[in-house]
C-alpha positions as MATLAB code, in Angstrom:
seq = 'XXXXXXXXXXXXXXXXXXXXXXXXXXXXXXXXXXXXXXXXXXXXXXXXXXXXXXXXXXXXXXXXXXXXXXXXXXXXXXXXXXXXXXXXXXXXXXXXXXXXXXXXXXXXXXXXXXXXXXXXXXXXXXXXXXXXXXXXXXXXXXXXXXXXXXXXXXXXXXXXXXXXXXXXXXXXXXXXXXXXXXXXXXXXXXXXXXXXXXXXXXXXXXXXXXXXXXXXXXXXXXXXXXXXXXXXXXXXXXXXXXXXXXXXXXXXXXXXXXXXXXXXXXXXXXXXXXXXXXXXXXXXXXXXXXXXXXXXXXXXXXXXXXXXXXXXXXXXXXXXXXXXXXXXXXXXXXXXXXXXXXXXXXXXXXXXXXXXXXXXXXXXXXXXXXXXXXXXXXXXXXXXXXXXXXXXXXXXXXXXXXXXXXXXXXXXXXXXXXXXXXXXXXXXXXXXXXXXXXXXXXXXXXXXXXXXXXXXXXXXXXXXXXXXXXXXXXXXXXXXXXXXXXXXXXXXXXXXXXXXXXXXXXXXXXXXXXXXXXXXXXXXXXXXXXXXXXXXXXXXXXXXXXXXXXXXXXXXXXXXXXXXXXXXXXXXXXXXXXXXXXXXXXXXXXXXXXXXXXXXXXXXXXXXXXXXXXXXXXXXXXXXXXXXXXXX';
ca = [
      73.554  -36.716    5.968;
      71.829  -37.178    2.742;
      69.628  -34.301    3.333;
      72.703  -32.181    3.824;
      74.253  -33.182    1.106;
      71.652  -32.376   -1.284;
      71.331  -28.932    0.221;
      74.766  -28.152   -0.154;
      75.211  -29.376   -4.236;
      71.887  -27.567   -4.977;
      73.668  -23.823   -3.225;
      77.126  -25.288   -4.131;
      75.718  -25.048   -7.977;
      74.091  -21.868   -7.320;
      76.921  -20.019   -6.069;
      79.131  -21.512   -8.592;
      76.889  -20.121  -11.667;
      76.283  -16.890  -10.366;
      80.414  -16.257   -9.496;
      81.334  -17.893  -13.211;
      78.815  -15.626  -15.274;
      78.748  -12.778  -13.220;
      78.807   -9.582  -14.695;
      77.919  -10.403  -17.957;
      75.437   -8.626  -19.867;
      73.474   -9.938  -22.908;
      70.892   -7.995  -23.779;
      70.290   -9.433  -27.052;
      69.811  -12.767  -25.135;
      67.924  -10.905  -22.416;
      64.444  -12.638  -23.381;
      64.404  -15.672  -25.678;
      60.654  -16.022  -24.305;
      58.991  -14.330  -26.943;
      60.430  -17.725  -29.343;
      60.039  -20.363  -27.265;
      56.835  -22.450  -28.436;
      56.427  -23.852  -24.545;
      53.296  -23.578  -22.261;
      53.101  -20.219  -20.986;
      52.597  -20.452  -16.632;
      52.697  -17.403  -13.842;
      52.093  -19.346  -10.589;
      55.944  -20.689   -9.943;
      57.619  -16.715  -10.021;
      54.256  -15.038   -9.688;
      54.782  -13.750  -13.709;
      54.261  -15.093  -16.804;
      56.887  -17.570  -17.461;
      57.489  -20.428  -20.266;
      57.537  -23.238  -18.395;
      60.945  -24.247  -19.948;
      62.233  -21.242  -18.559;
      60.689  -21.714  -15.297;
      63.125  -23.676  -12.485;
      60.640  -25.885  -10.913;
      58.183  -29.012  -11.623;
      55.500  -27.446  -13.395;
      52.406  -29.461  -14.840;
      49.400  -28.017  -16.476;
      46.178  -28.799  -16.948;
      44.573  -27.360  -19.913;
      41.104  -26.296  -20.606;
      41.268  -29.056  -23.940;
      42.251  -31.475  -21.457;
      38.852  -30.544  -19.387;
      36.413  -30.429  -22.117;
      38.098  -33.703  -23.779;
      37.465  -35.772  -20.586;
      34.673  -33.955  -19.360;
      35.710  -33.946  -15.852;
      33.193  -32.934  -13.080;
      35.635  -31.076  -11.045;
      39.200  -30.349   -9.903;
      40.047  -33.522   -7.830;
      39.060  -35.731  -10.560;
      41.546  -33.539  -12.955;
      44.423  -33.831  -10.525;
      43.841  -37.171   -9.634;
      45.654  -38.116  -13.169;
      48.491  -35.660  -12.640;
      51.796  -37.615  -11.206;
      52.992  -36.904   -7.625;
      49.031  -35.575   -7.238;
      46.854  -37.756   -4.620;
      43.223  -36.928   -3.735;
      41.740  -37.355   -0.627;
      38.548  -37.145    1.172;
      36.585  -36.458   -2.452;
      34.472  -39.489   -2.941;
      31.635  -38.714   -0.382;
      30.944  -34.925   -2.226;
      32.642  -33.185    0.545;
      35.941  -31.765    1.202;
      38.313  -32.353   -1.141;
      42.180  -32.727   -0.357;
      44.935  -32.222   -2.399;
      47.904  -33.954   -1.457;
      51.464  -33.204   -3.496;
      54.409  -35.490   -3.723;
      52.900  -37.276   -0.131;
      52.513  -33.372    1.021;
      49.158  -32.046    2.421;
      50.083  -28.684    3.075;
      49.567  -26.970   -0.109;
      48.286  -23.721   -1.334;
      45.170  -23.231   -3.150;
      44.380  -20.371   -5.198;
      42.099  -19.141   -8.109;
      43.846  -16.466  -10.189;
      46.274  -15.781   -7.182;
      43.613  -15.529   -4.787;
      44.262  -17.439   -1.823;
      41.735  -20.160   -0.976;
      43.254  -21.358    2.229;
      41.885  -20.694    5.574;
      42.936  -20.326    9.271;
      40.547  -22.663   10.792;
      42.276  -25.215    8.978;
      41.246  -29.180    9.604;
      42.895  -32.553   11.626;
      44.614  -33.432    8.508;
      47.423  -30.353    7.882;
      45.272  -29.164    4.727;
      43.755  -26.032    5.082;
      41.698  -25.352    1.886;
      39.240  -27.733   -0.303;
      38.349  -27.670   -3.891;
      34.643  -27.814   -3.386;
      35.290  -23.894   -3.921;
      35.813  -24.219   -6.846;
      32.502  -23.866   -8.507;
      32.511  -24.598  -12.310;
      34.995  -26.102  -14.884;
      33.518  -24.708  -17.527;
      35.512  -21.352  -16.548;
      38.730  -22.862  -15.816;
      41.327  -21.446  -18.559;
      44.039  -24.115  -17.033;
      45.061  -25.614  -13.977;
      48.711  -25.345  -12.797;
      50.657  -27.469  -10.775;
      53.731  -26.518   -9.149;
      55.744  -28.852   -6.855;
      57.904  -28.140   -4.165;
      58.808  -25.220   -1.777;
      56.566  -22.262   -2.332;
      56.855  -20.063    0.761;
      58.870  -17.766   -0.269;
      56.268  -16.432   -2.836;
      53.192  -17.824   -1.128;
      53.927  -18.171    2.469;
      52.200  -20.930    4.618;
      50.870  -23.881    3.584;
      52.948  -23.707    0.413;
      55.396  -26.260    1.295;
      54.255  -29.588   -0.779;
      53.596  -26.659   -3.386;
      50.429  -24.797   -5.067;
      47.639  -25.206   -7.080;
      46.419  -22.404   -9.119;
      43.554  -22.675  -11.400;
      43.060  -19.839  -14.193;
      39.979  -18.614  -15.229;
      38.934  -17.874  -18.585;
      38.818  -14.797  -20.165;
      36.196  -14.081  -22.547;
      36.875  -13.909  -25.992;
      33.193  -14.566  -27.595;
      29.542  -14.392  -27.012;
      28.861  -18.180  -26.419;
      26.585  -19.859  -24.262;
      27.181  -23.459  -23.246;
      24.746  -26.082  -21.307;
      25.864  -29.292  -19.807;
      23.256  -32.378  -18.644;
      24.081  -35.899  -18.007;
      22.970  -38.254  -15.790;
      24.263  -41.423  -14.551;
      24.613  -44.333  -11.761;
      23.008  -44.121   -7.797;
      20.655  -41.260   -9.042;
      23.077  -39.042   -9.987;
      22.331  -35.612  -12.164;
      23.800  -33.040  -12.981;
      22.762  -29.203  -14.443;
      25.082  -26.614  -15.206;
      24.670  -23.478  -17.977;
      28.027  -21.342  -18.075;
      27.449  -17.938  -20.974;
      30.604  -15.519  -21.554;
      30.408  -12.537  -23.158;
      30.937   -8.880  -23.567;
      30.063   -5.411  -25.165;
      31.248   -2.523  -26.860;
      32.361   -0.457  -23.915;
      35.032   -2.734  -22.671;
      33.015   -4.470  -20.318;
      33.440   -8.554  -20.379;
      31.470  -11.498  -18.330;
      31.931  -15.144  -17.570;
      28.749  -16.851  -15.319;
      28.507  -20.520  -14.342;
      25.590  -22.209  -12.548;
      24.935  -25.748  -11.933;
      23.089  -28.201   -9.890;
      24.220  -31.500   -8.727;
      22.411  -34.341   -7.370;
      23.634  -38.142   -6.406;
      22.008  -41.076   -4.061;
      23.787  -42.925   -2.188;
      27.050  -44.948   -3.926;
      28.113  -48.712   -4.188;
      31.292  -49.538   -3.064;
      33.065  -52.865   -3.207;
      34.107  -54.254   -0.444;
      37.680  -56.210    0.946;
      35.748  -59.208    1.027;
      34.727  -58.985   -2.900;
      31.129  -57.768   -1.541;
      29.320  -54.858   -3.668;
      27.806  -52.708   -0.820;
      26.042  -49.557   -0.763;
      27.175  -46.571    1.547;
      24.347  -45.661    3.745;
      23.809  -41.881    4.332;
      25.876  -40.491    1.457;
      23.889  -38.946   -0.593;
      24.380  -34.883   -1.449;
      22.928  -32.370   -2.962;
      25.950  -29.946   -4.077;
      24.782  -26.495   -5.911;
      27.313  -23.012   -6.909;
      27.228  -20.332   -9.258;
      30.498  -18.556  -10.377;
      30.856  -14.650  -11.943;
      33.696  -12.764  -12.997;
      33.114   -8.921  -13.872;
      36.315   -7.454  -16.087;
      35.509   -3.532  -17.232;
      38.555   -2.873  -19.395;
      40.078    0.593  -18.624;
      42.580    2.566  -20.669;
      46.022    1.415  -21.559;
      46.549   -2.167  -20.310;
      44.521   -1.905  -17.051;
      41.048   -3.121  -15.878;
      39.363   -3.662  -12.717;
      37.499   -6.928  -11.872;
      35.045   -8.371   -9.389;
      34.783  -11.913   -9.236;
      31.758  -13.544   -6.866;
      31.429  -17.272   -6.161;
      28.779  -19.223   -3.972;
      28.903  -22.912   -3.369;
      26.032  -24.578   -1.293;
      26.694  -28.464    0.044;
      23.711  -30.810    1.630;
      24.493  -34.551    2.574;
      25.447  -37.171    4.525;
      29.450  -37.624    5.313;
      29.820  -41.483    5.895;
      32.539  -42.476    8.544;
      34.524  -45.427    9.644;
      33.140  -45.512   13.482;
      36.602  -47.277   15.104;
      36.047  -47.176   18.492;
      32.102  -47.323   18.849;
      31.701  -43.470   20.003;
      28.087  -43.404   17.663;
      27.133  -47.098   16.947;
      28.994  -50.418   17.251;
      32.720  -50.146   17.004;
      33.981  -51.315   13.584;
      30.934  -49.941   11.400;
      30.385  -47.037    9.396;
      28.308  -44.135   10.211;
      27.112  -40.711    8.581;
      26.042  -37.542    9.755;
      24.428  -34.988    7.599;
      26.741  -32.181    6.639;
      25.401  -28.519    5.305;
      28.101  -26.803    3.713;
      28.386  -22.725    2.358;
      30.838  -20.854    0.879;
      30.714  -17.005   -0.854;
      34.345  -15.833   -2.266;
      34.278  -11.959   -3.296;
      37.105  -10.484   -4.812;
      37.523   -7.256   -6.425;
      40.909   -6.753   -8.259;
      42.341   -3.459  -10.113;
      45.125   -5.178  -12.447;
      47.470   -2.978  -14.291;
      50.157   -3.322  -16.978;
      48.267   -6.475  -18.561;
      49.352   -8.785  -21.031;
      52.851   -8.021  -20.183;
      55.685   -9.631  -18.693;
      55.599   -7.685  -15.436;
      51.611   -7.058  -14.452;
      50.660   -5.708  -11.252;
      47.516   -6.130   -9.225;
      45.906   -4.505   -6.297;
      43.177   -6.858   -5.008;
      40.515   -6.837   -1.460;
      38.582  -10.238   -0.764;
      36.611  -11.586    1.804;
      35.879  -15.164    1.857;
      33.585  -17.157    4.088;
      32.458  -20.819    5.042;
      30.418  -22.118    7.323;
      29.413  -25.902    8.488;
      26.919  -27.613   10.167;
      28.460  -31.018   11.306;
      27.791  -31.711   14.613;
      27.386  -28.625   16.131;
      28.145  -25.279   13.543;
      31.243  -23.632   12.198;
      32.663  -20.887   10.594;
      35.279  -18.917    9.448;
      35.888  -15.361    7.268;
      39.368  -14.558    6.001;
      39.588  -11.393    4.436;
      42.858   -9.196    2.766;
      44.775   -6.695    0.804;
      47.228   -8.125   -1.798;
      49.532   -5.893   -4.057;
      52.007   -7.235   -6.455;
      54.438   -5.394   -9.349;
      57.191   -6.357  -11.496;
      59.564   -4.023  -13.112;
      62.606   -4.835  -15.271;
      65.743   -3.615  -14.175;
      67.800   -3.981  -17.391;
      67.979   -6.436  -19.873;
      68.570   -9.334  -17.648;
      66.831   -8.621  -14.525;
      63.161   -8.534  -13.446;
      61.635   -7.973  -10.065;
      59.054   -9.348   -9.190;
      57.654   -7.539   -5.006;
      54.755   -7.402   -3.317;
      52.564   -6.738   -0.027;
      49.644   -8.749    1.621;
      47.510   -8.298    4.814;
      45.635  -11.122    5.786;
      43.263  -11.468    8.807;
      40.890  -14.133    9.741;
      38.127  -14.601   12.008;
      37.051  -18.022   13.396;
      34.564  -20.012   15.554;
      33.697  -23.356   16.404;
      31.417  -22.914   19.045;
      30.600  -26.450   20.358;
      33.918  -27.226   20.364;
      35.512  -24.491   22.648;
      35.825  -21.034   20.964;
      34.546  -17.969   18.830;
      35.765  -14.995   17.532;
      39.442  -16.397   17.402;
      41.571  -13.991   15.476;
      44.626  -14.526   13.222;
      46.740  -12.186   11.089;
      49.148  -11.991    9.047;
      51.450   -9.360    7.420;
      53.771  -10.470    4.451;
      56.107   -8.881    2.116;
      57.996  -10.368   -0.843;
      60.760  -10.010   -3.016;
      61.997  -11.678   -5.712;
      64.736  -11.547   -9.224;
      64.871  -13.028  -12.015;
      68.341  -12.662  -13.474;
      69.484  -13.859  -16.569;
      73.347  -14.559  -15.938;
      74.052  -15.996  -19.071;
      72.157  -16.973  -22.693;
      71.717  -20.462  -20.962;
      71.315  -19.423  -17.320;
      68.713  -18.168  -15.433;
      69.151  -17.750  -11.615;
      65.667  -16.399   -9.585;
      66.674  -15.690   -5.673;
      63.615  -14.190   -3.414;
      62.635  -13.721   -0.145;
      59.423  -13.317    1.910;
      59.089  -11.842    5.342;
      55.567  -12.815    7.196;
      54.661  -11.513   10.805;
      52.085  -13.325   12.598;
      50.201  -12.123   15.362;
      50.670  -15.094   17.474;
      54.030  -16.379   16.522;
      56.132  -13.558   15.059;
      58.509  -13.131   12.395;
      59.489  -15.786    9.952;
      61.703  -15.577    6.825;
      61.423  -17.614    3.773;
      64.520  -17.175    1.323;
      64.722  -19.224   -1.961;
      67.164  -20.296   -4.352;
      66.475  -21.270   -8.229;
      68.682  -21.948  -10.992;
      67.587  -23.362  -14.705;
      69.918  -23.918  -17.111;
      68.923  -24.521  -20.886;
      71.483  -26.176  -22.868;
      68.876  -25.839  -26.116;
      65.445  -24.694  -26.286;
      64.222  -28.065  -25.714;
      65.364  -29.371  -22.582;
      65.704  -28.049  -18.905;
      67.699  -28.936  -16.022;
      66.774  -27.255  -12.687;
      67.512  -26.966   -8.712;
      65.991  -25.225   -6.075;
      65.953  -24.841   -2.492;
      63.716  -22.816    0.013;
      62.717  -22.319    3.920;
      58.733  -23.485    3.988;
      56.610  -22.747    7.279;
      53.412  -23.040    8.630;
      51.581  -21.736   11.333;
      49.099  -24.023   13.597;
      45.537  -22.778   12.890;
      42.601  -21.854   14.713;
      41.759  -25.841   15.569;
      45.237  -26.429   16.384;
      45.539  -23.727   19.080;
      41.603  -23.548   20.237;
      39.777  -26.989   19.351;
      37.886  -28.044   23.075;
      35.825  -31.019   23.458;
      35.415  -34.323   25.816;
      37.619  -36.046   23.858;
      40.119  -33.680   22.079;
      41.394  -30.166   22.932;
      43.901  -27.710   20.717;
      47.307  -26.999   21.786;
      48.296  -23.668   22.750;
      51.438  -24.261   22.913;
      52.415  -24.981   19.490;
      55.468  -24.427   17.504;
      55.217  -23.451   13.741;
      56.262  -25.855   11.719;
      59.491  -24.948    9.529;
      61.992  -26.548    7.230;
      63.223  -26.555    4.070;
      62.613  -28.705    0.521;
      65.040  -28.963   -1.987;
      63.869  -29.919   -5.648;
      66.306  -31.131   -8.343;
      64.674  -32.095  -12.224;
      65.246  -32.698  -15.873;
      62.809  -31.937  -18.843;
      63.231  -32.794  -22.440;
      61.068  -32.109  -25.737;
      61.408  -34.081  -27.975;
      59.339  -32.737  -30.777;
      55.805  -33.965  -32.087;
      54.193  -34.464  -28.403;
      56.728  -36.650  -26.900;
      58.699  -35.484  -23.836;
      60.365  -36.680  -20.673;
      60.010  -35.308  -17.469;
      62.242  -36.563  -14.184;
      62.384  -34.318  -11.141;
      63.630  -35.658   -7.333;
      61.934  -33.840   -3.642;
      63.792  -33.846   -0.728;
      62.042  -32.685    2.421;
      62.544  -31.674    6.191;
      59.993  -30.561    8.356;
      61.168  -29.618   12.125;
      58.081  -29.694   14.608;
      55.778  -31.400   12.539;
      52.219  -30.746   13.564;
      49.922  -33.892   13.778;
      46.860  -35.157   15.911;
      46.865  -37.609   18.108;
      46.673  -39.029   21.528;
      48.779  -37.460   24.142;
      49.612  -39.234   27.076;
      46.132  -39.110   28.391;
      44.753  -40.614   25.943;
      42.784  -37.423   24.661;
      43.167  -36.247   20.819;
      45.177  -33.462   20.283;
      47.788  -31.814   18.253;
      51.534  -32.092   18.574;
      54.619  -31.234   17.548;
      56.621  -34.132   16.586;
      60.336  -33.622   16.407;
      60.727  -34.006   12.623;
      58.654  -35.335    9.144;
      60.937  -35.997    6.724;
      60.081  -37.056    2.770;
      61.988  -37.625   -0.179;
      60.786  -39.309   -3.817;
      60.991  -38.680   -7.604;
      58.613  -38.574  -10.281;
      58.705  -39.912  -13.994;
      56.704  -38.624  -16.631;
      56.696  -39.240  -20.481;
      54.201  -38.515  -23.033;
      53.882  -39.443  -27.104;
      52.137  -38.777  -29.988;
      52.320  -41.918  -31.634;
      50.332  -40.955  -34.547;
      48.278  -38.117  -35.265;
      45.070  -39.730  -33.403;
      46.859  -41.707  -31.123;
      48.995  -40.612  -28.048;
      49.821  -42.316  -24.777;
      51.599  -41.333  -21.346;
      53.005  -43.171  -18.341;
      54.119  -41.442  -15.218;
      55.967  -42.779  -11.730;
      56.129  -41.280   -8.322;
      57.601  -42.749   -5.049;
      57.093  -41.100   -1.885;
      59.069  -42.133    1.331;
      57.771  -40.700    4.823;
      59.712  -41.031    7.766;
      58.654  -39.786   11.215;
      60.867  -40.254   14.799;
      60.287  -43.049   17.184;
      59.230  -40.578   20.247;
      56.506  -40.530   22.782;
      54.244  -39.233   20.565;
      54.293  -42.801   17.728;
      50.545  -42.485   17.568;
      51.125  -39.203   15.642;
      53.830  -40.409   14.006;
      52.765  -43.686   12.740;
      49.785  -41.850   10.959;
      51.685  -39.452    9.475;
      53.924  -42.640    7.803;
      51.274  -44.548    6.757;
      48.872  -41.833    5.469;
      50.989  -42.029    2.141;
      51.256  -43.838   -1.264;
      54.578  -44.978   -1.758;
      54.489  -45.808   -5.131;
      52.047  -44.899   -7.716;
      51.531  -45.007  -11.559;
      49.925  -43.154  -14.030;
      48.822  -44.376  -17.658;
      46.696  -42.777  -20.258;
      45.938  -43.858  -23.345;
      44.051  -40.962  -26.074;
      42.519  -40.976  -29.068;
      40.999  -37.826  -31.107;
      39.943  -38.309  -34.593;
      37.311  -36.084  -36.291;
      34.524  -35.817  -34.189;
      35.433  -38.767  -31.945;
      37.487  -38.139  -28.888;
      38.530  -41.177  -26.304;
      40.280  -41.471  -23.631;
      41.372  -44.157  -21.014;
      43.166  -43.220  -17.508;
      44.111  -45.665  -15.011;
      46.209  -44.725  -11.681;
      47.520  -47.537   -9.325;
      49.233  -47.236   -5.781;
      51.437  -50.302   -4.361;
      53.235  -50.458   -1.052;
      49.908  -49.275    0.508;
      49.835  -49.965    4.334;
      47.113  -52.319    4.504;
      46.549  -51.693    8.711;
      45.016  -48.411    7.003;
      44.098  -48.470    3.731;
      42.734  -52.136    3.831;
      45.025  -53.559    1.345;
      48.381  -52.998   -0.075;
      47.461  -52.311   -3.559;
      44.711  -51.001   -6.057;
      44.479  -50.217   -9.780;
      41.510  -48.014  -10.723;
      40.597  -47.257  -14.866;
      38.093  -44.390  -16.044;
      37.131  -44.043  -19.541;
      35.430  -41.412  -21.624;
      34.395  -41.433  -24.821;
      32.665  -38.103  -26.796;
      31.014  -37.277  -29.887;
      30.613  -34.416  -31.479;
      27.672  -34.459  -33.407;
      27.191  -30.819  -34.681;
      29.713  -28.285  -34.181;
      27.340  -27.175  -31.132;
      26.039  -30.952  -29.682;
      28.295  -32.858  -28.026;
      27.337  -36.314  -26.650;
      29.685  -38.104  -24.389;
      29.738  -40.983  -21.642;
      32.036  -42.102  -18.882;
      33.117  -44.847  -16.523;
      34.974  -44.635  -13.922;
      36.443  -47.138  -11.895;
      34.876  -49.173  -14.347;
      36.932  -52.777  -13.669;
      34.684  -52.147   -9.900;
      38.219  -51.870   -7.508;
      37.893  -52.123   -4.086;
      39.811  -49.256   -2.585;
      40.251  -46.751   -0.390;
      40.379  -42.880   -0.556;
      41.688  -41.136    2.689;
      43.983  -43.174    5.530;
      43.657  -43.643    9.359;
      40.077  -45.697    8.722;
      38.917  -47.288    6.234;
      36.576  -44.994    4.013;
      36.171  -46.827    0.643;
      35.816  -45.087   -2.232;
      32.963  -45.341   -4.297;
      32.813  -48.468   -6.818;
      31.785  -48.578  -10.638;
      30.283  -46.002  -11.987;
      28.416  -44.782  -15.430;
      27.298  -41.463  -16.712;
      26.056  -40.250  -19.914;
      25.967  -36.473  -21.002;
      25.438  -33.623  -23.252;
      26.569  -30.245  -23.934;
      24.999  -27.524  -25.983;
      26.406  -24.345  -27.185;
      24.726  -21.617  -29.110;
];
């Protein structure tokens, strides 16, 4: 009942703002953008949007934000972002992304889709280990809630698209620290270009660690046999600028992975029941895009864009998939307060995972999107769409949206939105074959709908308020777990349902000082049917409270910075305990305007805690690291 009546206020409101400011036409309110001061984003309507103007829960990460804490990758970013979890990212493999309790979310660098069709036992079905370098990261953006409608499957906790840099000066930068259980790290990142209009960006970097401390339920500091790594990539983006506002780009990146991946052995299958394990774990990834972009740098670009992206694994036996595609987006305004946004992708995968059953397992897909951005009145913007995707194995499915944002002054935002999410079961889901678990032909896709609801103020000087509520449905769920034979296998579970809110506010207090503090609560329910193994894992692999709180100083050449993130109501069966509070800090120096010296802790109060559900797979304990960069 609740979940109905959400739906209908959020299209009650919709339909009531479209019918009172219908047919009126202000063109010399058409587009306030070009004024407003706010953070510009393109992943939540696919075009360059002010976030203030943008009807969704948008958060951004900023490449200032990366250099100032000098974070190693994407997961430890995101890990400080409200309603963001990380999973499965302490032992230097995959990394997770969870959003408002949600693992199915979209992953995507520059628009390019990351996910894959072989997908995993958890519903995630991309990592961020492909993401090679930070150093070429222009921003990361967050957007919660439904995104099918643009982005198809996957996108219904929401999507993560990281921005690369474009380069603006001939600058090379090198980056070497070193710190606890014999970790280094090398990495060299140059951007550039010439006369002719063409312009580079190249990252490569080695990383090395030993094998991590961890403490312990019992209060014991122990040291995680067999997870050690040795994690290497290399990044390039080509841009050769062509006449007018078009250019055509190749980006290429390689990521190789070598180490152990330390388990929680439950039931004694390699060693005695109750103790951890590892098995080695060779990991490689090559993305290769090539993209001809048109009408840049304006409100309404256009791209036409091939890639081919592969990964294999060696974990037991070897795996691999290649997904491969055509996108094609454009934008055109209609009149002053209407702008289309369409577009066309083919996408076609190719997986195997011989030891455990198949090869050469095929999946495509065939999408087509449309979407409007109409400006009803000076204060309202209303954004409908729709996306059509045909899949070879289960048909047609239709994603329609809704959006409305109203802006009673430039500095605050209130918002709704509903949409139809999917996904499809992937490649393990359908084919997986083994002793002890087996995929599921039979599979439904998993549909439903989220609705999203929010509130953002500015209040001037750095200080602002951010409040936004989720409410989800999910009709045959897709989790693993025992059937009635006692084998492991998928299933469709009648319905997942999840609803929270987030809190977020940030101030300067002074000009050196600033501070922020941000709330989430998550609550998962699942149906009491013959398939509670499934079910219970799906409600407990969730945090349903957690807190955010950073504290940041920048003064001269000093920058500082102390983050702590803390998770309560924790079900202890699988996590180990109810409750943990974790604090990194980083501290930098500038001590030339080209030498940098910095250090970090993280986790430096030594919690014991965990970092993915269903066993207990601690997360590493306290650890230092001390660094340079270089730039010339």
């Amino acid at each position: 009942m609740k979940k109905q009546t959400l739906t209908y206020a959020i299209l009650s409101a919709l339909a009531a703002g479209t019918l009172c400011t219908s047919g009126t036409a202000l063109a010399a309110e058409a587009d306030d953008e070009a004024t407003d001061l706010g953070e510009t984003v393109v992943t939540a309507e696919r075009i360059p949007t002010t976030a203030m103007s943008t009807p969704a829960d948008v958060a951004v990460i900023t490449a200032e934000d990366i250099e100032a804490n000098h974070y190693a990758d994407v997961a430890e970013a995101l890990n400080h972002v409200p309603g963001v979890v990380m999973t499965n990212g302490a032992s230097g493999n995959d990394q997770v992304v969870r959003i408002n309790g949600e693992e199915r979310v979209v992953v995507m660098v520059d628009g390019e889709r990351l996910n894959d069709d072989q997908g995993s036992m958890s519903r995630a079905s991309a990592t961020l280990t492909r993401i090679p370098s930070m150093k070429d990261i222009e921003r990361i953006e967050v957007v919660k809630g439904a995104g099918s409608a643009l982005y198809g499957s996957d996108a219904v906790g929401g999507v993560v698209n990281i921005i690369t840099k474009k380069a603006k000066e001939n600058r090379t930068q090198i980056d070497l620290n070193t710190g606890s259980w014999h970790t280094h790290n090398y990495e060299i990142y140059n951007q550039g270009s010439d006369i002719g209009g063409l312009s580079w960006t190249i990252a490569a970097g080695l990383q090395k660690r030993g094998y991590f401390d961890y403490k312990d339920q019992q209060g014991d500091t122990t040291k995680m046999g067999g997870s050690d790594y040795s994690n290497n990539g290399m990044s390039l983006n080509l841009r050769q600028q062509l006449k007018g506002d078009n250019s055509i780009g190749l980006r290429f990146a390689h990521r190789t992975m070598d180490g152990g991946s330390p388990a929680y052995d439950r039931w004694g299958y390699y060693g005695p029941a109750g103790e951890f394990y590892s098995k080695n774990q060779q990991q490689i990834m090559n993305d290769v895009s090539v993209t001809y972009r048109f009408k840049e740098d304006t409100k309404l670009p256009g791209y036409l864009r091939y890639f081919n992206h592969y990964k294999a694994n060696d974990f037991s036996g070897k795996f691999q998939t290649r997904l491969q595609g055509v996108d094609y987006q454009d934008g055109w305004r209609l009149d002053a307060n209407n702008k289309i946004v369409a577009g066309a992708e083919w996408h076609r995968s190719d997986s195997s995972n011989k030891q455990s059953g198949y090869e050469g397992k095929n999946i495509t897909t065939t999408a087509l999107y449309l979407q409007d951005s109409m400006r009803l009145a000076d204060k309202w913007i209303f954004v409908p769409g729709v996306r059509m995707d045909h899949h070879n194995e289960f048909g047609t499915h239709w994603s329609p949206k809704a959006a409305l944002n109203y802006r009673p002054d430039r500095d605050t935002k209130i918002y709704a939105s509903w949409g139809r999410v999917f996904k499809a079961p992937t490649a393990d889901d359908l084919y997986y074959e083994d002793p002890w678990t087996h995929g599921n032909p039979n599979l439904d896709p998993e549909t439903g709908h989220v609705e999203t609801i929010g509130f953002s103020h500015a209040f001037g000087a750095g200080t602002s308020l951010d409040m936004s509520y989720f409410n989800s449905n999910l009709h045959d769920a897709i989790v693993w777990g025992a059937d009635a034979s006692g084998s492991w296998t998928p299933l469709n579970v009648y319905e997942e349902k999840k609803h929270g809110f987030t809190l977020s506010w940030k101030q300067q207090i002074s000009k050196p000082w600033s501070y922020e503090l941000g709330y989430t609560y998550t609550h998962t329910e699942t149906p009491a049917t013959n398939t509670s193994t499934t079910a219970e894992y799906v409600k407990h692999n969730s945090m349903p409270n957690g807190y955010r709180v950073g504290l940041h100083y920048q003064q001269g050449p000093w920058k500082a910075n102390l983050e702590g993130r803390m998770g309560t109501g924790l079900d202890k069966t699988y996590y180990g305990d109810s409750r943990y509070t974790v604090f990194d800090f980083n501290t930098s120096y500038a001590a030339t305007p080209q030498l940098t010296i910095y250090a970090k802790a993280l986790n430096f109060t030594n919690e014991a805690y965990s970092r993915y559900a269903g066993w207990n797979y601690p997360a590493p304990g306290r650890f230092f690291q001390i660094g340079m960069t270089y730039t010339f």
